[in-house]
C-alpha positions in Angstrom: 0.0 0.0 0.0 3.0 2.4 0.7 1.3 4.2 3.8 0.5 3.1 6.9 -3.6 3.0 7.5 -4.7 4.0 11.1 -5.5 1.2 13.3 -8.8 1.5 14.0 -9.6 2.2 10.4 -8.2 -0.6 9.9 -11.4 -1.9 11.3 -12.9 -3.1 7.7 -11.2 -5.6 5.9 -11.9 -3.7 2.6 -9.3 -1.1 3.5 -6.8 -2.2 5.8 -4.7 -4.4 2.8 -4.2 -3.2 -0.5 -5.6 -6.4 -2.1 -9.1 -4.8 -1.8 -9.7 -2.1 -2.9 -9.2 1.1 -1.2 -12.7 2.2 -0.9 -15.0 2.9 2.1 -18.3 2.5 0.6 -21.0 3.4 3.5 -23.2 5.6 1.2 -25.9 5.3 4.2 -24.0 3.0 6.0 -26.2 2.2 8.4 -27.1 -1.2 10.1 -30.2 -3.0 9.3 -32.9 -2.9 11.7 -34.1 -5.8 13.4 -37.5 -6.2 12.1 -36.4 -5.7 8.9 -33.4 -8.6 9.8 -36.0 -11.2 10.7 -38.1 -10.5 7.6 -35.4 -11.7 5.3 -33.5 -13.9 7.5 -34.3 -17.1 4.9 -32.1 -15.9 2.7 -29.5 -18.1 2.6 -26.3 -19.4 0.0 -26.8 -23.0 -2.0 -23.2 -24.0 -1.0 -20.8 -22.6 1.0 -17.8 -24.0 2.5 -15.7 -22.1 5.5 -11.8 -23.3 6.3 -9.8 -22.0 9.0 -6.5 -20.1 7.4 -3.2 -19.9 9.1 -1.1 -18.8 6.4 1.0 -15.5 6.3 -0.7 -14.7 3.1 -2.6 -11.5 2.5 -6.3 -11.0 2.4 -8.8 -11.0 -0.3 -12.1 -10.6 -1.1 -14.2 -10.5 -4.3 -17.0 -8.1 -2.6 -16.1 -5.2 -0.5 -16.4 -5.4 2.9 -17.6 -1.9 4.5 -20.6 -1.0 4.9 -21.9 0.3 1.4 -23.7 -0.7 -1.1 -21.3 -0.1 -4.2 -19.9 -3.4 -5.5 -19.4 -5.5 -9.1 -21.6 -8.0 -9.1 -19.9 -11.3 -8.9 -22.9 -13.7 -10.1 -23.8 -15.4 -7.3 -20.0 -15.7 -5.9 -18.5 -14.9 -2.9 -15.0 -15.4 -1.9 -13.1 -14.3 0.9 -9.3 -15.4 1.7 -7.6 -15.3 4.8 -10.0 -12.8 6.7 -10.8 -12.5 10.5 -14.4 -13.7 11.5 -14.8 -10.3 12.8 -14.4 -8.8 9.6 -17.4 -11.4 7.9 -19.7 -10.7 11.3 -19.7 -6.7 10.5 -20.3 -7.7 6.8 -23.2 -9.2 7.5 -24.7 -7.1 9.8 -23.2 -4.0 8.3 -21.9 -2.4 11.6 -21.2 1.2 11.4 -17.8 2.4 13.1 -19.7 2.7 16.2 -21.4 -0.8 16.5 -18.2 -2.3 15.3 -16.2 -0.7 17.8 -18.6 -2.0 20.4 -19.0 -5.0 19.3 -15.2 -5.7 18.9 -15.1 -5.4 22.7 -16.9 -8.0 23.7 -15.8 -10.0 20.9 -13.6 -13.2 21.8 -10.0 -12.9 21.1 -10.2 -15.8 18.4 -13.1 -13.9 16.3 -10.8 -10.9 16.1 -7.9 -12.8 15.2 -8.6 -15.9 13.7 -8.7 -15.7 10.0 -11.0 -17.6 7.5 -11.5 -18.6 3.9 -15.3 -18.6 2.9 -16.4 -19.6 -0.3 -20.0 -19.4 -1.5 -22.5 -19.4 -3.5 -26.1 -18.7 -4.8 -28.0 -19.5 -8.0 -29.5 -16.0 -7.8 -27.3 -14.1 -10.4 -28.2 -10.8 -9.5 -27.7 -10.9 -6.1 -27.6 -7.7 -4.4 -24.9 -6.9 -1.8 -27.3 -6.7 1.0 -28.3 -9.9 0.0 -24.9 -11.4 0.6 -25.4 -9.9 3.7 -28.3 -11.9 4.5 -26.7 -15.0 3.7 -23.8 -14.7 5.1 -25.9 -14.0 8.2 -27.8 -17.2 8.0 -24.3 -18.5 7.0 -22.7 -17.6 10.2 -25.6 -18.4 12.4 -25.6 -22.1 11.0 -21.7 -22.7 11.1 -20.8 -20.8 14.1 -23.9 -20.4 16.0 -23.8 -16.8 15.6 -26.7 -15.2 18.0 -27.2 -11.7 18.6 -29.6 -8.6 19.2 -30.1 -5.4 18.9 -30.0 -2.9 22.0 -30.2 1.3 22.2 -27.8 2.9 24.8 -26.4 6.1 25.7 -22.7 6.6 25.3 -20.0 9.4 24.5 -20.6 10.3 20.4 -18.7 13.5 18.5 -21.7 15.2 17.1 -20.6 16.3 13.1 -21.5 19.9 13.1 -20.8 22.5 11.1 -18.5 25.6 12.3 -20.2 28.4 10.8 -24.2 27.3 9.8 -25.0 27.5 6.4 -21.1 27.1 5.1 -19.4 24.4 4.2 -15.5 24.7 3.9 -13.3 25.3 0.3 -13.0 21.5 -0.2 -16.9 20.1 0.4 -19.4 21.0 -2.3 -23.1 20.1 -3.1 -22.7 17.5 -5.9 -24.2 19.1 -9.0 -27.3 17.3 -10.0 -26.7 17.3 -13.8 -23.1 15.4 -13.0 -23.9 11.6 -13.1 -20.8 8.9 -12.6 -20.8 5.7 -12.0 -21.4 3.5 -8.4 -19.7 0.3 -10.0 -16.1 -0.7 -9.1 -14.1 -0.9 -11.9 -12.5 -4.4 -12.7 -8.9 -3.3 -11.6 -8.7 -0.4 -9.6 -5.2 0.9 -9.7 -3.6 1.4 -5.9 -3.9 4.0 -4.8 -7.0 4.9 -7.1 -6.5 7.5 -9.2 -8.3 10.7 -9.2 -10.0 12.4 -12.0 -8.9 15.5 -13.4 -11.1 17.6 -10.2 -8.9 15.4 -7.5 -12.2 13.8 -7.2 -13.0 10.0 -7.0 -14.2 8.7 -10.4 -16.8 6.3 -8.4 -19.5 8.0 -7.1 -20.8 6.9 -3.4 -17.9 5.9 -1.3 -14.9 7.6 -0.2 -11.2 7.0 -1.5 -8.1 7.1 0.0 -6.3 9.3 -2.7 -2.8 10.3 -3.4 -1.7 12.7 -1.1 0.3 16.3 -1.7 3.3 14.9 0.8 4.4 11.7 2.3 3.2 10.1 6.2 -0.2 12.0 5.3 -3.8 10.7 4.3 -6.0 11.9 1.7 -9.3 10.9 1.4 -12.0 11.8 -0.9 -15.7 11.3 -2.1 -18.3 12.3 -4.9 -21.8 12.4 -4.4 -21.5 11.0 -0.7 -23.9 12.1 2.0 -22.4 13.7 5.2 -23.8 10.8 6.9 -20.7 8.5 5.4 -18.3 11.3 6.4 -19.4 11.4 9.9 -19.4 7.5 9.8 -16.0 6.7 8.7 -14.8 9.7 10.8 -14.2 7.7 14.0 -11.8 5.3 12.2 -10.1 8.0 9.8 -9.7 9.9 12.6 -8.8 7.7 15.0 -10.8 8.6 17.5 -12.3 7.4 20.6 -15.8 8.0 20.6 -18.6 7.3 17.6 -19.6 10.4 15.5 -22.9 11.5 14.9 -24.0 13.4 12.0 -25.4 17.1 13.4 -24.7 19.2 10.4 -28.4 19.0 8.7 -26.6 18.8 5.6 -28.8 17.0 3.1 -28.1 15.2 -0.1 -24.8 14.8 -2.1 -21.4 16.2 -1.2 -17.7 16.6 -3.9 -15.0 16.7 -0.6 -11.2 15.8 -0.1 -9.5 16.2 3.0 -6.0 16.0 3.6 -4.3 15.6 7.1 -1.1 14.4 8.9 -2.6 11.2 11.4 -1.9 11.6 15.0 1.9 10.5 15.8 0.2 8.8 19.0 -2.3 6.6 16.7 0.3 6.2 13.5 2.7 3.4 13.4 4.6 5.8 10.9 4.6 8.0 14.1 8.0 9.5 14.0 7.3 10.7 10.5 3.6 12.1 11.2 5.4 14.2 14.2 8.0 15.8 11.0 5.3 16.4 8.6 3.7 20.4 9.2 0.2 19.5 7.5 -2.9 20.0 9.6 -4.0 17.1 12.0 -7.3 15.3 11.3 -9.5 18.3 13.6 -7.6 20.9 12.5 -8.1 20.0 8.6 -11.8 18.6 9.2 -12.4 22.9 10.2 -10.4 24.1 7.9 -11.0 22.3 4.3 -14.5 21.3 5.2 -15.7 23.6 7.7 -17.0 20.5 10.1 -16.0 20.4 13.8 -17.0 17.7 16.1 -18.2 18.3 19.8 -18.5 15.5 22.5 -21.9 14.7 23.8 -23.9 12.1 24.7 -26.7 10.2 22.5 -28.4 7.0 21.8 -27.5 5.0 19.6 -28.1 1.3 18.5 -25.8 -1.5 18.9 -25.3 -5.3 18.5 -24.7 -7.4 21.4 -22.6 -10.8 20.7 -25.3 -13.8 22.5 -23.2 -16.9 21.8 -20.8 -17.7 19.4 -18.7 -21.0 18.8 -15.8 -21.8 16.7 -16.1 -23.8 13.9 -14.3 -26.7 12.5 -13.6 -27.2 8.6 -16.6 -27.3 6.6 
């Protein structure tokens, strides 16, 4: 990859190795509710098989991994190399930041480490990707004995707001409506991605991490994405501590790059970060986008881990 990615955004499997590609794609990003879980919880693959990996080889997958909906359709196929159970879990139940970073704590040390091959499929050729979801749900509920529910608690969040109301900052735009682009992956996406000729994403819908002006810094970027992705992939980006919440009453599409120097104290590349003079992630989110974040308290869903056993070849 040539950088090093924050740790906790290194939460999704999609961009912490550079066999996936880099993209983040939330769009709404947002967990599906549990009513609307048990309605389609029949869906299910026609084969699958699952095989513990212990190789030092690097992860892949043939369907991204975050939380969005933006993906190639694979025909019915789903293959995953060398990935944590983890990583497959907040697939399936498409965990925002927040709920992953939750659930992650309660999690048993072998689903956040252990790594697994999973190879499926279905006859249905035009799957969608929330579909997968579903199936890999009932997928992991049959292998592993997956259980879980759904619970709403108050905790800590960053609200997303916006520094002065009714102005965004020099480097996030309102999409223009007559500027369509495309929400498929293309089939090999250079890494990085390239930009087009605006330093914008060519994909529409998910944010990029982009070639960046200087070395030990991130730059990420997005076109047509609605804040509530940005505020989403925040607390990983940012490394921060705390979920963030989108405050800004923003509504619809949003052009944005933001570049920043990650926090020496959260970057393995550390010694570097300290040397580089670009803004840090707060400073940059105020002054290129015109967002701060304030601490405060809010409810907010999450998933609870039931029961969970581990799995032998199959």
């Amino acid at each position: 990859m040539g950088r090093h990615t924050p740790p906790s955004a290194c939460r999704w499997a999609l961009i912490a190795l550079s066999a996936l590609p880099l993209v983040l794609l939330h769009q709404e990003g947002r967990a599906q509710s549990p009513s609307a879980a048990k309605q389609n919880d029949a869906l299910r693959f026609d084969v699958a098989s699952i095989r513990e990996n212990k190789s030092p080889d690097g992860i892949s997958s043939n369907v991204p991994l975050g939380p969005g909906n933006v993906y190639s359709p694979t025909g019915g196929l789903f293959l995953g190399k060398n990935i944590p159970l983890l990583s497959y879990i907040a697939f399936a139940y498409r965990m925002t930041d927040g709920q992953l970073t939750s659930f992650r704590a309660m999690a048993p040390e072998w689903v956040r480490n252990d790594r697994f091959d999973i190879q499926a499929r279905t006859d249905k050729n035009d799957v969608t990707k929330d579909e997968l979801r579903l199936m890999m749900r009932s997928l992991l509920k049959e292998r592993f004995n997956l259980a879980v529910h759904y619970e709403s608690r108050e905790v800590t969040v960053y609200a997303l707001k916006q520094v002065k109301p009714g102005q965004t900052g020099p480097k996030l735009q309102p999409h223009p409506a007559n500027s369509p682009c495309p929400t498929t992956l293309p089939d090999k996406e250079p890494t990085p991605p390239s930009a087009g000729n605006d330093g914008l994403p060519e994909t529409c819908g998910g944010i990029l991490l982009l070639p960046a002006s200087a070395p030990h810094r991130f730059n990420l970027g997005g076109r047509n994405v609605p804040i509530s992705l940005l505020a989403n992939s925040f607390t990983g980006w940012g490394a921060l501590d705390h979920p963030v919440v989108d405050q800004t009453g923003l509504s619809g599409g949003y052009d944005f790059t933001l570049e920043y120097t990650p926090d020496p104290t959260q970057s393995a590349t550390s010694q570097n970060a300290a040397e580089d003079s670009g803004p840090m992630f707060r400073e940059a989110l105020k002054q290129q986008l015109g967002l701060k974040l304030e601490s405060e308290k809010s409810d907010i869903q999450v998933i609870i881990l039931d029961h969970i056993d581990h799995v032998t070849d199959n």
